[in-house]
N, C-alpha and C positions, 0 to 999 in steps of 0.2 A: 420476373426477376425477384429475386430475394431480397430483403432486407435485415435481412440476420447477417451479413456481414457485415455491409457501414457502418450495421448499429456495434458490431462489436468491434471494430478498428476503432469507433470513435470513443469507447470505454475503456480499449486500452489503450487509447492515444493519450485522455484523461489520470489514468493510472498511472503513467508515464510520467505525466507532470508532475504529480505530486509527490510521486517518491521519488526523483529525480531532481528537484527542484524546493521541495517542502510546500510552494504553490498553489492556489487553485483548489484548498481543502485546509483541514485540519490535521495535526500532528503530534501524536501521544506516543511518549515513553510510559512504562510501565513504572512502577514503584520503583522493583530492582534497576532498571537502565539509569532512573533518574538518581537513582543514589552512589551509580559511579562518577569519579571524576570528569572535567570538562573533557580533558585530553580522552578520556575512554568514551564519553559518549558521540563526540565529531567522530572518533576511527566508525563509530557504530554507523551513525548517520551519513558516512563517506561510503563506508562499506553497500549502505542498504541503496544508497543513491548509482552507486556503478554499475550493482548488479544487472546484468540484461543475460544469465543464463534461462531463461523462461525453457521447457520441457513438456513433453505432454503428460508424464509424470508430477510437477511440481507445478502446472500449470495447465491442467484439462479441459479450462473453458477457452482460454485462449484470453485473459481477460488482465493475467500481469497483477494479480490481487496479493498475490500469497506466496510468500516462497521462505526457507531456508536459506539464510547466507551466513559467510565464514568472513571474518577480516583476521587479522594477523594475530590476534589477544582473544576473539567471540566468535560463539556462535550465537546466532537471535534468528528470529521470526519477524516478517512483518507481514498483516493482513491489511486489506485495504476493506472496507465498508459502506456501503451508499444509504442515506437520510434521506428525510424528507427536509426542508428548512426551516421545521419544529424542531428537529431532531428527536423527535418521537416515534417514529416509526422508518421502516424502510424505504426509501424513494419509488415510486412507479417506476420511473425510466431512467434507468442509471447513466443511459449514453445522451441526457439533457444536463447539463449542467445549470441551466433555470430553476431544476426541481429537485435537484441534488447536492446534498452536502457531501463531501468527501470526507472521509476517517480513518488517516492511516493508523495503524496500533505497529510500534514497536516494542518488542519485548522477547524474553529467555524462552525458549520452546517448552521449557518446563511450568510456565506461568501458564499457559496456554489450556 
């Protein structure tokens, strides 16, 4: 039996929570995001928190890291990132949260 699916229900189960929730990781606006108002950056952060259109286009590992979304005023990007808990490097195993810091990055697709 495989292991490459638990491991990856459980990364994007992870993924999940944190853009969902802000949870369970770390969460950055970009320059531009942070320099709109409160009321623009919650629509942002509402926006990036509902979205659940995952695709295999906008989403080829199956893993809920990255996508393009639209609220009613923006469009942004958010990537998601895994650490080591240096945060100097990348994580071994993304689906341990033991050995993994979470990073989401909000920001303009243009920043990107």
């Amino acid at each position: 039996m495989s292991t490459i699916a638990p491991r990856l229900d459980r990364i994007r189960a992870l993924n999940d929570v944190l853009r969902t929730t802000g949870l369970c990781g770390r969460v950055y606006l970009s320059r531009a995001v942070t320099s709109l108002d409160e009321m623009a950056r919650q629509e942002i952060l509402h926006a990036v928190a509902l979205f659940d259109d995952f695709t295999d286009d906008n989403d080829p590992y199956g893993e809920h890291d990255c996508a393009i979304v639209s609220s009613d005023n923006y469009r942004v990007m958010f990537k998601i990132d895994y650490f080591d808990p240096s945060l100097s490097r990348h994580s071994e195993d993304p689906s341990d949260p033991k050995v993994t810091v979470r990073v989401l990055t909000i920001m303009f697709p243009e920043e990107y």
